[in-house]
C-alpha positions as CSV (number, residue, x, y, z in Angstrom):
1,X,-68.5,24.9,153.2
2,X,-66.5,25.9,150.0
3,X,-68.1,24.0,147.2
4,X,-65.0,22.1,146.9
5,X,-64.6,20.3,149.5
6,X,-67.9,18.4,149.6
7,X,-66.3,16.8,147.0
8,X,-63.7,13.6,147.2
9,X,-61.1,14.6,149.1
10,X,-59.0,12.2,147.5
11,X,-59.0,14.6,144.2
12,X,-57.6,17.4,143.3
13,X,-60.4,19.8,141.4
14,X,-59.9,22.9,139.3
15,X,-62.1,25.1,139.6
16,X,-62.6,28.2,137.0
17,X,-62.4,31.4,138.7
18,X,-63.0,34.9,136.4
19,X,-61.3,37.3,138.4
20,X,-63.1,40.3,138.1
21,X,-66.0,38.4,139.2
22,X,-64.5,37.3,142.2
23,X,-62.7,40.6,143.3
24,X,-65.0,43.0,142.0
25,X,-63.3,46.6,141.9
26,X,-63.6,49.3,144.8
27,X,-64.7,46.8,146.8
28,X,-62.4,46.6,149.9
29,X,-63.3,43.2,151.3
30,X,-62.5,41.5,147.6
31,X,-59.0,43.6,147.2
32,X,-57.8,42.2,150.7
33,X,-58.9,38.6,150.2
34,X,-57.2,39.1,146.3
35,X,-54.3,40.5,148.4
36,X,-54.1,37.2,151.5
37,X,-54.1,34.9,148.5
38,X,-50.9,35.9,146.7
39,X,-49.2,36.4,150.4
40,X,-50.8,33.0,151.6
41,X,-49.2,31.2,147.9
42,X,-45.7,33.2,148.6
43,X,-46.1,31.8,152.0
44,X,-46.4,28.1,151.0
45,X,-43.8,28.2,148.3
46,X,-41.5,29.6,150.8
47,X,-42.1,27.2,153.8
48,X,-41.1,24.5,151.2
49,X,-38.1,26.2,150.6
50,X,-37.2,26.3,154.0
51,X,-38.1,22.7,155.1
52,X,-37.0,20.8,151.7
53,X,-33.9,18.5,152.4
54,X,-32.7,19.1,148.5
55,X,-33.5,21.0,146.1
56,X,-30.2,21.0,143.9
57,X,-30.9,23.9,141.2
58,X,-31.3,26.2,144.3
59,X,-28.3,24.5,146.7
60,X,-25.4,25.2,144.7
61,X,-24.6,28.2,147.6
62,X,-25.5,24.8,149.8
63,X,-28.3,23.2,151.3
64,X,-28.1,25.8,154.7
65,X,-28.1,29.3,152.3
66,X,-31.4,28.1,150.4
67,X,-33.0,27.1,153.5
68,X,-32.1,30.2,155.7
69,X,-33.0,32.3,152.3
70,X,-36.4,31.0,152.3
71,X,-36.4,31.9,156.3
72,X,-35.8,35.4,155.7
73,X,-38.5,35.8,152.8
74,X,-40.8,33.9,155.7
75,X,-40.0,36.9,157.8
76,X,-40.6,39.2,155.3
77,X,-44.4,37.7,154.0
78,X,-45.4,37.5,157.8
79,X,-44.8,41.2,157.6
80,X,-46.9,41.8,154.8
81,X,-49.9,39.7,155.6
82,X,-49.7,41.3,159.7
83,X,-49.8,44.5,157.3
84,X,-52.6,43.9,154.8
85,X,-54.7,42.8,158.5
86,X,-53.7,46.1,160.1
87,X,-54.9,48.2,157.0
88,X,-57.9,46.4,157.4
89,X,-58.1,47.0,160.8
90,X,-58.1,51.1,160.2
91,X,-59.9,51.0,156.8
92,X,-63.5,52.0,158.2
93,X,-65.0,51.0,155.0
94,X,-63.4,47.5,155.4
95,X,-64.9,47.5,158.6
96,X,-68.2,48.3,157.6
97,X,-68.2,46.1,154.8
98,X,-67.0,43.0,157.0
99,X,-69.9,43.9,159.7
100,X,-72.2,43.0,156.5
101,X,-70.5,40.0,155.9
102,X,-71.7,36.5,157.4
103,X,-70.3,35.4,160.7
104,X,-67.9,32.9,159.3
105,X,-66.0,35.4,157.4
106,X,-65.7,37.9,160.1
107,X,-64.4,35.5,162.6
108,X,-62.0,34.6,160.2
109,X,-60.6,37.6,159.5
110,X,-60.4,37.9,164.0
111,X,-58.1,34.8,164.1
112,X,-55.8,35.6,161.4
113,X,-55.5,39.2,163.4
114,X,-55.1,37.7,166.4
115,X,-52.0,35.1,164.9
116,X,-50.3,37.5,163.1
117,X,-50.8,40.1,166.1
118,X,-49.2,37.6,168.7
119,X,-46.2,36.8,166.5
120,X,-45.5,40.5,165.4
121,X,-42.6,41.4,167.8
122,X,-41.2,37.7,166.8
123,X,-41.4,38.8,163.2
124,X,-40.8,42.3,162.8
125,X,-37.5,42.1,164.8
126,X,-35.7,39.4,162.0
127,X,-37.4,40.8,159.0
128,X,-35.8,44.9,160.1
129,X,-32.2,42.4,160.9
130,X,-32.3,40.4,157.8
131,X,-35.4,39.3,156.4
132,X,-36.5,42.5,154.0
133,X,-33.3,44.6,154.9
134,X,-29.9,43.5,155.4
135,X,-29.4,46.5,157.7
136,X,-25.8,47.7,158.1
137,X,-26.2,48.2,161.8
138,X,-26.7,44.5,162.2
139,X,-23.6,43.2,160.6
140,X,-22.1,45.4,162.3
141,X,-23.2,43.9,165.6
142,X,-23.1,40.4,164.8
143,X,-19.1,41.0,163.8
144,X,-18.7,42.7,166.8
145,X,-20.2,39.5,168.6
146,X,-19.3,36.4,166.5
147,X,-17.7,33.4,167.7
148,X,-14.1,32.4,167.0
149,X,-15.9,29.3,166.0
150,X,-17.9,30.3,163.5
151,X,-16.4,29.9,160.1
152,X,-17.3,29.5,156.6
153,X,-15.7,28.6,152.9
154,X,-15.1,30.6,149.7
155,X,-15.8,28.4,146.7
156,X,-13.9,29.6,143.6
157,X,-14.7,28.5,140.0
158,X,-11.2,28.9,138.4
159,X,-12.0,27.5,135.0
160,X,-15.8,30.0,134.9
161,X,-13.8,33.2,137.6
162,X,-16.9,33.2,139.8
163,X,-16.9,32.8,143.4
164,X,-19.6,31.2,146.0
165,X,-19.4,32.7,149.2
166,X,-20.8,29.5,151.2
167,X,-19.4,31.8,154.3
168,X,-22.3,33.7,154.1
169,X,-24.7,31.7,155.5
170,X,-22.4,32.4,158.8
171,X,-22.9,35.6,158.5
172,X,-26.1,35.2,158.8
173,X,-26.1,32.7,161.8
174,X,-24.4,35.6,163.2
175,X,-26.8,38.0,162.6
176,X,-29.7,35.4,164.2
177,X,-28.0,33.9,167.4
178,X,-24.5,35.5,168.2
179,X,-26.3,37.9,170.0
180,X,-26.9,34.9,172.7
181,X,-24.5,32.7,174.4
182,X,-23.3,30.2,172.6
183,X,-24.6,27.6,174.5
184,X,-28.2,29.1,174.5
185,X,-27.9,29.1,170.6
186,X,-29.3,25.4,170.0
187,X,-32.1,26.0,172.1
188,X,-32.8,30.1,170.8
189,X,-32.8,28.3,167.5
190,X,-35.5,25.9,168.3
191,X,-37.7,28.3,170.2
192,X,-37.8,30.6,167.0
193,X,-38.4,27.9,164.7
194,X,-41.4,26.7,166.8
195,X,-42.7,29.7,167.3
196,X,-42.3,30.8,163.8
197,X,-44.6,27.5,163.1
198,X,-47.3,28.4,165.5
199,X,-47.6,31.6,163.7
200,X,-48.0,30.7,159.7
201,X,-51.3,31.3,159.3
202,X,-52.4,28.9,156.3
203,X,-55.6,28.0,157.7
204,X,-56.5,31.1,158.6
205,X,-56.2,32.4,155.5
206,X,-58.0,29.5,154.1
207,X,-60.7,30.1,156.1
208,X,-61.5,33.5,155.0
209,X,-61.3,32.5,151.5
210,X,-64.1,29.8,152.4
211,X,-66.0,32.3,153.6
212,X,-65.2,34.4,151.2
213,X,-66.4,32.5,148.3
214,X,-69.3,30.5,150.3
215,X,-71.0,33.7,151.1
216,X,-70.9,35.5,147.6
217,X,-71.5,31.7,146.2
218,X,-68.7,32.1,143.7
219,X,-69.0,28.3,143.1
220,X,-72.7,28.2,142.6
221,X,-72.8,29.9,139.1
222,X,-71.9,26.2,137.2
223,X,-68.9,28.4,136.0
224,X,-66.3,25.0,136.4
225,X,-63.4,24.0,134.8
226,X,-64.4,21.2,132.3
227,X,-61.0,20.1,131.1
């Protein structure tokens, strides 16, 4: 286990980590592992986004914008990390290199292909619709689709002359569920959202990362954090 977590669980440790020790250059298992740890931190900081009740610096667009902002950076991370495993997949010295690795690490690396493989299609169809483009094509379905019911406010600053377009969280609804009947929305909602949920791989990626650092015994050199 990672030398952290034989320690008390109540605590939160710091542990000192030099980077070019841990990701040593033109090595191909340390760049992807380098790479899964700032997608698995985007990741976390954007599932709190999403789930947060308030957060007033970031709701002043409303609470429903932040949260389905955060959603659509979701879509767009999930992208990346099922694209930093593929690369992996069809980098032959990856592949070499993680045959030399210890057991744990490879089977890892197997799960987190296998989550982020099962939710692709999930993923890659709202990040092209909205999560890393805002695609002209699909506002231009969604309009052609939306509900008479579906409406929105303009909120105008007259003293400041700036303008919130709260409607555009609509817009975006649009974009997700117009495309269904309305009264399969609710439940198209919920099936996304669980299935989104199922598919965030934080343990995954924190596996690897124990492997990672318990078979090159990163935390074994007494290098700790003393403050």
């Amino acid at each position: 286990m990672l030398g952290l977590a034989r320690k008390n669980m109540s605590k939160i440790t710091k542990e000192h980590v030099v980077i070019q020790r841990w990701f040593p250059a033109n090595d191909p298992v340390a760049t992807n592992v380098a790479r899964l740890c700032i997608l698995k931190e985007d990741l976390k900081l954007e599932y709190r986004g999403w789930l947060g009740q308030k957060i007033p610096e970031l709701d002043m667009n409303q609470i429903p914008w932040r949260k389905l902002y955060f959603l659509r950076s979701i879509f767009k991370t999930m992208m990346e990390i099922h694209s930093a495993v593929h690369s992996l997949k069809m980098n032959q010295e990856f592949r070499e290199a993680l045959r030399q690795q210890p057991k744990p690490l490879q089977n890892a690396f197997d799960e987190l292909n296998r989550i982020t493989t099962a939710a692709h299609p999930l993923i890659k169809g709202y990040r092209n619709s909205l999560g890393g483009h805002v695609k002209e094509q699909s506002v231009s379905i969604a309009l052609s689709k939306v509900s008479k019911d579906r409406t929105g406010f303009l909120e105008v600053d007259v003293a400041k002359k700036q303008f919130h377009f709260n409607f555009a969280s609509e817009l975006c609804m649009a974009i997700l569920f117009d495309q269904y009947p309305e009264e399969q929305q609710r439940e198209k909602a919920k099936e996304i959202i669980g299935e989104l949920k199922k598919a965030l791989p934080f343990k995954a990626i924190d596996a690897i990362v124990t492997a990672y650092v318990d078979s090159r015994k990163l935390l074994d050199s007494g290098e700790r954090d003393k403050s």
